[in-house]
C-alpha positions as CSV (number, residue, x, y, z in Angstrom):
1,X,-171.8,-82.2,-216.8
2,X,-169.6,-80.3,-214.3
3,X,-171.4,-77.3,-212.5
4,X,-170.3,-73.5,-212.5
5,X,-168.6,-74.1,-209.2
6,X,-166.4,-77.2,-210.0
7,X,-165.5,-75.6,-213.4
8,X,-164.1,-72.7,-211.4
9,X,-162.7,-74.9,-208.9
10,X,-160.6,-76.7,-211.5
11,X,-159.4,-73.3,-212.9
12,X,-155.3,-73.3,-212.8
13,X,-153.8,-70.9,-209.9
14,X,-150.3,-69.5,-210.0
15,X,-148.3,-66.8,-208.4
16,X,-145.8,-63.8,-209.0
17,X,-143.2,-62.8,-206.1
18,X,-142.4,-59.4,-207.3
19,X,-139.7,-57.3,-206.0
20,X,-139.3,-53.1,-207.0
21,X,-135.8,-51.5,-207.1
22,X,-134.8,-54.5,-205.4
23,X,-137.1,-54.9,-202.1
24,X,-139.7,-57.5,-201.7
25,X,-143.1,-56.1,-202.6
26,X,-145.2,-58.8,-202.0
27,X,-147.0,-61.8,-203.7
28,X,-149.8,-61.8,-206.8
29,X,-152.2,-64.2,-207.1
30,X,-153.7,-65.1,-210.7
31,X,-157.0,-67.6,-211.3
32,X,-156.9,-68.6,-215.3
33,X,-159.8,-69.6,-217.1
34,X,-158.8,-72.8,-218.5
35,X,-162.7,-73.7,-219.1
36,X,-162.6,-70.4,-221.7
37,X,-159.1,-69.8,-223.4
38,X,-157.4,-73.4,-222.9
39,X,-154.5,-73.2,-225.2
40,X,-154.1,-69.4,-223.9
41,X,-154.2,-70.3,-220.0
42,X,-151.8,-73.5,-220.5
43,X,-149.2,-71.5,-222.2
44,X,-149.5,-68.7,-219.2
45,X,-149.8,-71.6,-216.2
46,X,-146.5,-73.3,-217.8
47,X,-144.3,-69.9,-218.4
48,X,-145.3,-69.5,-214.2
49,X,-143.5,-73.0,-213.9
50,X,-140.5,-73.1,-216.1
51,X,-141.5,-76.7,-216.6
52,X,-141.2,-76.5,-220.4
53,X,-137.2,-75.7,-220.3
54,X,-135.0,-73.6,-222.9
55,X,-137.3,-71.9,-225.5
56,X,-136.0,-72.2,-229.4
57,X,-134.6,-68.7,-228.8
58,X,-132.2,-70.1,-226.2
59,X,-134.0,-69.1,-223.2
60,X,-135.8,-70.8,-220.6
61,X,-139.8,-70.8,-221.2
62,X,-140.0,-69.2,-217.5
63,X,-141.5,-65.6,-216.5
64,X,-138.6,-65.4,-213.1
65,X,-136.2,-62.9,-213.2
66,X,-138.0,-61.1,-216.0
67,X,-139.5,-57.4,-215.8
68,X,-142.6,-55.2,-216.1
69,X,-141.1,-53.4,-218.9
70,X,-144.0,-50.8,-219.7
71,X,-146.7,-49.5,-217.2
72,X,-149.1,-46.8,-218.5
73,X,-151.2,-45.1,-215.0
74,X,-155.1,-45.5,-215.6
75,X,-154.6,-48.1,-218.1
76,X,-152.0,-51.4,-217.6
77,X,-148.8,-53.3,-216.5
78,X,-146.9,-55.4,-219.3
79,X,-144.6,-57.7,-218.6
80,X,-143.5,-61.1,-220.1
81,X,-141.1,-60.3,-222.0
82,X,-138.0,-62.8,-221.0
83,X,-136.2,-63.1,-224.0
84,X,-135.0,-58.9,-224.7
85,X,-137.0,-57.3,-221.3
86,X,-138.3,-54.3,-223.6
87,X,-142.0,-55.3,-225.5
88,X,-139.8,-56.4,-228.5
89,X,-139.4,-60.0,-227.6
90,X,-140.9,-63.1,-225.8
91,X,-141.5,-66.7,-226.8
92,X,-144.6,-69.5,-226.2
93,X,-144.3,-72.5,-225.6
94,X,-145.8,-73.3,-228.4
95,X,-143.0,-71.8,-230.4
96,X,-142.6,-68.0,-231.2
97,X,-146.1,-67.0,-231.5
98,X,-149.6,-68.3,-231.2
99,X,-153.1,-67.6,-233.1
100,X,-156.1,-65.7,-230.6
101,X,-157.8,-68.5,-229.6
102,X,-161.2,-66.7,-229.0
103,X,-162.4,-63.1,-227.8
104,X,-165.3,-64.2,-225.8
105,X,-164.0,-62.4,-222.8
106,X,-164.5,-58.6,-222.4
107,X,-162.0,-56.0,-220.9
108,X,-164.9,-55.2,-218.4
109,X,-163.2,-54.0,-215.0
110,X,-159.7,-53.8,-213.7
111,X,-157.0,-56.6,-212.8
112,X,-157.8,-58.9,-215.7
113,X,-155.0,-60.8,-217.2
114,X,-154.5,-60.3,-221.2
115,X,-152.7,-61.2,-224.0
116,X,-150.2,-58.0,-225.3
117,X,-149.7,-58.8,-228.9
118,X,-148.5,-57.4,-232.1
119,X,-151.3,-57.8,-234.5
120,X,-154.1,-61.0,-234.6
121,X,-152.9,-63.5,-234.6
122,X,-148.9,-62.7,-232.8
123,X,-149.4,-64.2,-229.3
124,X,-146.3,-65.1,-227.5
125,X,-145.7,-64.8,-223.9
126,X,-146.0,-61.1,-223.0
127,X,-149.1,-60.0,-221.0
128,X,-150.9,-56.9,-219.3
129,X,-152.8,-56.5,-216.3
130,X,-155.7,-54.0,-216.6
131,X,-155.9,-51.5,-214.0
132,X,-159.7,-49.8,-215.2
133,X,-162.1,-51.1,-217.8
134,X,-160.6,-51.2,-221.5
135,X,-163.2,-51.8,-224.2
136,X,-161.4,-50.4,-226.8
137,X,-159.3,-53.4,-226.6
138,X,-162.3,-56.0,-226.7
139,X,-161.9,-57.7,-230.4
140,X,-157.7,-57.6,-230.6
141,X,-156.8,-59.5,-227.4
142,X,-157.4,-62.3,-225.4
143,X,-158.3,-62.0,-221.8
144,X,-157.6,-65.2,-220.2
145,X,-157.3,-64.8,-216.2
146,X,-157.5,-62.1,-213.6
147,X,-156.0,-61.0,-210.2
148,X,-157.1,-62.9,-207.3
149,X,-154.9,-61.4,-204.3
150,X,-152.1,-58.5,-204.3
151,X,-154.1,-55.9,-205.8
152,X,-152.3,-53.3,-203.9
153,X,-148.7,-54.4,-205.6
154,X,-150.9,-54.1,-209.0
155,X,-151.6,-50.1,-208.2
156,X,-148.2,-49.6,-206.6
157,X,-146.5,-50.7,-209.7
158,X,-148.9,-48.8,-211.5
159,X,-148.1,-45.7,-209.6
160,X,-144.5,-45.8,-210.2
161,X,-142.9,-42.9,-212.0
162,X,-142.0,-43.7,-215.3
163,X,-139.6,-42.8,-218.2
164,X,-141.1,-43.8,-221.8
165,X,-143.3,-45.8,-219.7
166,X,-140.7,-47.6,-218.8
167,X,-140.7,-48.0,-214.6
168,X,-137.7,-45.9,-212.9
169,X,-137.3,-49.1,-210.7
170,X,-136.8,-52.6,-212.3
171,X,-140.3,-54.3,-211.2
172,X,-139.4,-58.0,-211.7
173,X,-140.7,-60.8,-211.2
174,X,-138.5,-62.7,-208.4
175,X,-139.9,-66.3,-208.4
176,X,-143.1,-67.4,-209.9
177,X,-145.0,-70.8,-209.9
178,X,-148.6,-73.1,-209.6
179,X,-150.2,-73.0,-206.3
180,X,-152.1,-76.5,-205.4
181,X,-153.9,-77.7,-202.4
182,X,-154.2,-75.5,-199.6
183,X,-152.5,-72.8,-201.3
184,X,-154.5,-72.3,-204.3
185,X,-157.5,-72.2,-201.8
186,X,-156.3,-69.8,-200.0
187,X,-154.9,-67.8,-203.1
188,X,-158.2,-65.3,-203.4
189,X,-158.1,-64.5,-199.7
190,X,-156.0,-60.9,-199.5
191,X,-153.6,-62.2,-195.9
192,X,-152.9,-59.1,-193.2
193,X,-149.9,-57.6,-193.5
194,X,-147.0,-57.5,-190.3
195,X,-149.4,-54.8,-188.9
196,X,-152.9,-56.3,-189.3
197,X,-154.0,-54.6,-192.4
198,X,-156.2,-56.8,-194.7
199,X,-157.8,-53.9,-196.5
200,X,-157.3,-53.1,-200.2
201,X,-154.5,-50.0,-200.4
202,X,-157.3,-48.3,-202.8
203,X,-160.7,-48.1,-201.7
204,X,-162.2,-48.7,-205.5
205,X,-160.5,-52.5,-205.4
206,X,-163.0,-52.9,-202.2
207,X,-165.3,-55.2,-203.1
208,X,-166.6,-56.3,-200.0
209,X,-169.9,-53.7,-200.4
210,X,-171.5,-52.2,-204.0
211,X,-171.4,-49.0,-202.1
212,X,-168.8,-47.6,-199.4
213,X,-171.1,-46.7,-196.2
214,X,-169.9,-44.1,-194.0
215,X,-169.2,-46.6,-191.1
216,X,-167.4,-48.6,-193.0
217,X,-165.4,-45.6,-194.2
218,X,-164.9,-45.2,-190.7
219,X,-164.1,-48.4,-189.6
220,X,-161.3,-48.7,-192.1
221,X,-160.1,-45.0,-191.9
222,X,-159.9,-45.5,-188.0
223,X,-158.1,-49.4,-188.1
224,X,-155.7,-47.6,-190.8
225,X,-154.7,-45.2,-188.7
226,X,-154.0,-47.6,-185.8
227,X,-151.9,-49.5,-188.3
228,X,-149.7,-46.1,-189.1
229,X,-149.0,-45.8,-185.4
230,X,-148.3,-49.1,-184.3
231,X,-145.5,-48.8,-187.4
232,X,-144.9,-45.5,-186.1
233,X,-143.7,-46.8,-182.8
234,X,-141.6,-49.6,-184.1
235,X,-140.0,-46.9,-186.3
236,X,-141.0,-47.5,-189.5
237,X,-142.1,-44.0,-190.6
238,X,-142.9,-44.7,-194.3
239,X,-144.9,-47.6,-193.4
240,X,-146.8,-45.3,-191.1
241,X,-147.1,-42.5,-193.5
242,X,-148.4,-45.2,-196.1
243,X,-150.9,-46.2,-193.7
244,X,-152.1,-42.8,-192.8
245,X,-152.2,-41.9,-196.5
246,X,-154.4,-45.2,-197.1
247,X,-157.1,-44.2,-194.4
248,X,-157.2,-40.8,-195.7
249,X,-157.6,-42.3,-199.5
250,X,-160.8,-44.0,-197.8
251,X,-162.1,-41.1,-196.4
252,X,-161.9,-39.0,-199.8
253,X,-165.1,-41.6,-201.1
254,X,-167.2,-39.0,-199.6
255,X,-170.3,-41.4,-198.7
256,X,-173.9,-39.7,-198.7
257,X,-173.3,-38.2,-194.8
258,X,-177.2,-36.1,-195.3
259,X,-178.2,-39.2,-193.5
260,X,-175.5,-39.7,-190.8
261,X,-175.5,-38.5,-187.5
262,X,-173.6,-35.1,-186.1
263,X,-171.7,-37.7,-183.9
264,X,-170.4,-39.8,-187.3
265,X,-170.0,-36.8,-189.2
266,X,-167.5,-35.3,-186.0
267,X,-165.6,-38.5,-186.3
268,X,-164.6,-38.6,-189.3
269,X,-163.6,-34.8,-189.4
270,X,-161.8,-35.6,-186.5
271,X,-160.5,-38.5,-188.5
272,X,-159.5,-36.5,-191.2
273,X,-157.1,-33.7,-189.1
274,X,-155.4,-36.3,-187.4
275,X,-154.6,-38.0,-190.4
276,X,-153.4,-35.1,-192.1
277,X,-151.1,-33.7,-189.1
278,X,-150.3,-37.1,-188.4
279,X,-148.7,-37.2,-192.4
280,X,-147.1,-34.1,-191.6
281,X,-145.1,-35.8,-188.5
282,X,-144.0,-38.7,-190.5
283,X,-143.0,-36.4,-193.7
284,X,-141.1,-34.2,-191.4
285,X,-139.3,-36.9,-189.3
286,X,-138.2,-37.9,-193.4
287,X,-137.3,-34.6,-194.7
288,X,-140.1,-34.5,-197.1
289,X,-140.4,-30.9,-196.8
290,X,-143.0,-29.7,-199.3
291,X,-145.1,-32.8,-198.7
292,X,-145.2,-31.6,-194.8
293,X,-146.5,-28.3,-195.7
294,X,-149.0,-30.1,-197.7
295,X,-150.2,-32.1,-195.5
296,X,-150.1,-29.6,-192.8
297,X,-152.1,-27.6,-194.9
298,X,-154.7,-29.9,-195.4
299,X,-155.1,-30.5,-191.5
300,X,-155.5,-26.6,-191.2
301,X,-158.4,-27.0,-193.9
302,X,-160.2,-29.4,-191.3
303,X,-163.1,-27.2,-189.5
304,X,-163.9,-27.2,-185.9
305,X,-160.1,-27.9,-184.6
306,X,-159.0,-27.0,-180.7
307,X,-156.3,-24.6,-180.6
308,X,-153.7,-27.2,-179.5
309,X,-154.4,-29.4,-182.1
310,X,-154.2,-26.4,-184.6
311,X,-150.8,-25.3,-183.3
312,X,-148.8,-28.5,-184.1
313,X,-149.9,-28.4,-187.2
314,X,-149.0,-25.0,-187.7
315,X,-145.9,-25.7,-185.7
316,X,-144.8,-28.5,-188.5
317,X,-145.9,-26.2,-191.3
318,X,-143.8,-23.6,-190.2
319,X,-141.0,-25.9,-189.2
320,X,-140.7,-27.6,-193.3
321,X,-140.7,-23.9,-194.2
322,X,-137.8,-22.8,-192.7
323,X,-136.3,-25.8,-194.1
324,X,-136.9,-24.4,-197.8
325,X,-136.0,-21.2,-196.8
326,X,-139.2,-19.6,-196.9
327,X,-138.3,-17.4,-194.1
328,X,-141.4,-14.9,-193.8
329,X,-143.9,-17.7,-194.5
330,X,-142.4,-19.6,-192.1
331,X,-142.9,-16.7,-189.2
332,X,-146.1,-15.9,-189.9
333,X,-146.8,-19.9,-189.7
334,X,-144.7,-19.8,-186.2
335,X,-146.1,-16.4,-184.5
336,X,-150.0,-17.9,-185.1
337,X,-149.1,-21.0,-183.6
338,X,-147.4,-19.4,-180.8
339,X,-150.9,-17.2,-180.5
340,X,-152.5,-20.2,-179.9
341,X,-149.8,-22.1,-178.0
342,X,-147.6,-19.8,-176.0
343,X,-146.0,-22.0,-173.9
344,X,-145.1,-24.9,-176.2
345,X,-141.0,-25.0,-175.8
346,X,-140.2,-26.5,-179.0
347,X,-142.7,-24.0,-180.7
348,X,-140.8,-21.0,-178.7
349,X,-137.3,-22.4,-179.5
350,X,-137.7,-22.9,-183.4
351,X,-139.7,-19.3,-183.7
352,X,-136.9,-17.6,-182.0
353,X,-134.3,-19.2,-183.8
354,X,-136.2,-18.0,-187.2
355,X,-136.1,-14.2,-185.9
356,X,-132.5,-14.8,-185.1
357,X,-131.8,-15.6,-187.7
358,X,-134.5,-12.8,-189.9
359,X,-132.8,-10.0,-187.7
360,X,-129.2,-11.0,-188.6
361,X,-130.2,-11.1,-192.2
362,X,-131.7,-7.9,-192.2
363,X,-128.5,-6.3,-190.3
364,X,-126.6,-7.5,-192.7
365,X,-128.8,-6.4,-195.5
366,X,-128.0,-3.2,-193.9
367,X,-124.3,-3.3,-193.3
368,X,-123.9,-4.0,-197.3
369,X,-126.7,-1.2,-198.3
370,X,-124.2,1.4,-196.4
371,X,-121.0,0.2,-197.6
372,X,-122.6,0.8,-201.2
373,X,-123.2,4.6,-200.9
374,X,-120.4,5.1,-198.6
């Protein structure tokens, strides 16, 4: 009788390439449990391979070049769809549709693989990937794998905006396949990215510990961080501003500090403004003018910050609003940075250009006020 460990070990291993609006996103990693839903797994594994060829609908049996046609935030990702791309089609390779082979898998966290369906009874080859726990669907479909690596392409599809649920950038799945050997051993192991990163992009697929500690939070917060400026300096600014954001998303757990030292505790406040102002470079350097006020913002909310450090945060805020035209909030931002960093030249050029141009509005404001009761 095998064990628990070679029944797992003989569970089939395949892959999704995805690309989204056209860019590669990365790779997805599936295990299927072949030793719980057979039938359901087989007809999943072979739809990865093509190996079954042209489907009695005239297509081939094969998930590449198909979409993720409907993603619903806090809930899934469907896809699977190869015969229409829109939920309305889709074939098995066991001909159209397929009977539930057996419910004794629960919707119990995220990143499970599922069978989308019509009814009981009306599998065919669309699927969903859960992104949170969904007992209500426990009963009515079949959950027959789950998501071994590329969680962070899972939540940035499911992040994407959306029209009728429908993603605003095709999603599809570029090339898919089996993984053997050395490869489907190395499937569950989430690989560093060009940077170093091998954390999860969301701190709730972090499985490492039951419990985020504060050093830890630290530890990744900090490494993040070094990641956004390494990808700052080889001038990849939406990289770094993903990284930043990322550290920031890990420092928002809010672990039990009552325990921590004032040293920890100063760090990661530390942590915290330099991530924020750091988001406001990268968001001004890309026009993103309302997120750098944000992020600004949320620097300035940071206690305990030295006067210089204050300033270019001010300095950026004040900077974005001049670029919305939000000329008095932008000169009150300017004249307390300037308070606090008189001799900054960039600081002293952009404020005087702003009262330039404030005077010569208000002359002209003027001028047209005298004409009218001339």
């Amino acid at each position: 009788m095998a064990t628990a460990e070679e029944t797992k070990a003989a569970r089939s291993r395949v892959f999704f390439d995805i690309t989204i609006g056209g860019k590669n996103a990365g790779r997805v990693t599936f295990e299927l449990y072949n030793d719980v839903v057979p039938k359901t797994a087989e007809n999943f594994r072979a739809l990865c391979t093509g190996e079954k060829g042209v489907g009695k609908m005239g297509k081939p049996l094969h998930y590449k070049g198909s979409i993720f046609h409907r993603v619903i935030k806090q809930f899934m990702i469907q896809g699977g769809d190869f015969t229409e791309g829109n939920g309305t089609g889709g074939e098995s390779i066991y001909g159209a549709k397929f009977a539930d082979e057996n419910f004794n898998l629960k919707h119990e966290h995220p990143f499970l693989l599922s069978m989308a369906n019509a009814g009981p009874g009306t599998n065919g080859s669309q699927f969903f990937v859960t992104t949170v726990p969904t007992p209500h669907l426990d009963g009515k479909h079949v959950v027959f794998g789950e998501v071994l690596s590329g969680k962070s392409i899972i939540r940035q599809i499911e992040n994407l905006p959306t029209q009728s649920d429908k993603p605003a950038r095709d999603v599809v799945i570029a090339n898919c396949g089996e993984l053997s050997g050395e490869e489907a051993l190395a499937a569950a192991v989430k690989a560093p990215d060009a940077y170093g990163d091998e954390y999860e992009d969301f701190p709730e697929d972090d499985t490492t510990e039951q419990s985020i500690s504060a050093a830890r939070v630290l530890k990744i917060a900090t490494d993040c961080k070094e990641f956004g400026n390494k990808a700052f300096k080889a001038g990849d600014l939406s990289v770094a501003l993903d990284k930043y954001q990322k550290a920031l998303r890990y420092l928002n757990e809010d672990p039990d500090l009552e325990k921590e030292s004032d040293e920890t505790k100063s760090k990661l406040e530390a942590l915290r403004f330099s991530l924020n102002n750091n988001s406001a470079l990268m968001n001004m350097k890309q026009q993103n003018w309302e997120d750098t006020i944000r992020s600004a913002e949320n620097a300035l909310a940071v206690a305990n910050v030295s006067d210089k450090d204050k300033a270019k945060a001010l300095y950026r805020k004040g900077y974005a609003q001049v670029r919305i035209k939000d000329e008095d909030e932008a000169l009150k931002s300017l004249e307390a940075a300037k308070k606090l960093a008189p001799e900054d030249a960039a600081l002293n050029a952009e404020l005087a250009a702003v009262r330039k141009a404030a005077a010569a509005r208000i002359a002209k404001e003027k001028a047209a006020y005298k004409k009218f009761f001339e």
